[in-house]
Residue, then its C-alpha position, 0 to 999 in steps of 0.5 A: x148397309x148389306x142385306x145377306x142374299x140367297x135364292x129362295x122357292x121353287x126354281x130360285x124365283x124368289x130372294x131370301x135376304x138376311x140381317x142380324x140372323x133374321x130374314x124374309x122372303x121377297x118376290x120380284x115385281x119389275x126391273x128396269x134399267x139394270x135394277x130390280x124391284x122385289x116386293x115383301x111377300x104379305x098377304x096384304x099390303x100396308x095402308x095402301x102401300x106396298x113394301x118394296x126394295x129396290x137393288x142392282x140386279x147384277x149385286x143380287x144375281x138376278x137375271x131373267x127369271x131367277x136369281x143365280x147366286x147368293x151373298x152380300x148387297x146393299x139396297x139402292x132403294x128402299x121405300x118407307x113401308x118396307x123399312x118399317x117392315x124391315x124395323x118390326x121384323x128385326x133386320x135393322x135398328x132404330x138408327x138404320x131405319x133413320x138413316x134409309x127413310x131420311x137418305x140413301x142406304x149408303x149414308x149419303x143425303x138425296x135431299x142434301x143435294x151431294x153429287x152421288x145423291x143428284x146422279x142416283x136420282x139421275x139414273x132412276x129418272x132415266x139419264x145414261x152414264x156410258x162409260x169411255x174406256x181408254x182402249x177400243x172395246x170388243x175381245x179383252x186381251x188380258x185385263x179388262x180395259x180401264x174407265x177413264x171418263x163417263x158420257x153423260x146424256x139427261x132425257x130433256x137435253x140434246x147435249x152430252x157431257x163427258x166426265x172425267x172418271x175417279x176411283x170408277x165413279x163419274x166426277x161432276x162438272x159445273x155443267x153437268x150438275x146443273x144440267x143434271x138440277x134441271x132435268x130433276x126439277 
């Protein structure tokens, strides 16, 4: 599910984000780990909780204060307070409010226990997937090198996993999950 983007106030501190010719404003709360947080921008919060969503900083151009750029991104996460929010406001449908509170934006059950859910899970709760690229890093002589596997590191373990790479995305081995199960719990 995209959300369409563009800065928005004084120095492009804020993002403007768009569905179904509707839109509201967000200001960032905290980043942490290549995401960002933005927070519905209400003059209370809503029993208690506040209304945030959650992207890739890099998918919404924000870097270091302001946001650079506008387009289309799709959530990471969003909480319950702001799909209700999104929902009243008219920026998503009963089914698509659904689909955000019981899974991912991308469709794919966190609960279910699929491999992307489980390392979506792992990245928030603070595991690495360093990328391994097939040739040396440092100045690019035309392309960009290639990804070719994933080094894998949980917080509660001394081991790494390498990981074979398909279509850019960290291919799961049997360890791997299972590491990946105890370290979320």
């Amino acid at each position: 599910m995209l959300f369409e983007f563009e800065p928005s106030g004084v120095n492009d501190t804020y993002l403007r984000i768009t569905r179904n010719a509707v839109s509201c404003i967000l200001a960032p709360a905290d980043t942490w780990n290549g995401l960002v947080r933005l927070n519905y921008v209400v003059t209370g919060t809503i029993g208690g909780r506040e209304p945030h969503i959650i992207f890739r900083s890099l998918d919404v151009g924000w870097d270091d204060g302001r946001f650079y750029w506008k387009g289309k991104a799709g959530p990471v996460v969003v909480s319950t307070a702001m799909v209700d929010v999104l929902n009243e406001r008219g920026l998503l449908s009963d089914d698509e409010a659904e689909r955000l509170v019981f899974g991912t934006p991308a469709g794919l059950s966190t609960a279910a226990g699929s491999d992307e859910g489980l390392m979506l899970r792992a990245l928030l709760a603070g595991c690495t997937f360093t990328p391994v690229y097939d040739t040396r890093p440092g100045l690019f002589a035309g392309a960009p090198p290639k990804v070719t596997g994933f080094a894998l590191k949980t917080l509660g373990a001394s081991d790494v996993h390498v990981l074979e790479a398909r279509a850019g995305v960290p291919l799961l081995t049997s360890q791997a999950r299972d590491a990946l199960r105890r370290e979320l719990g």
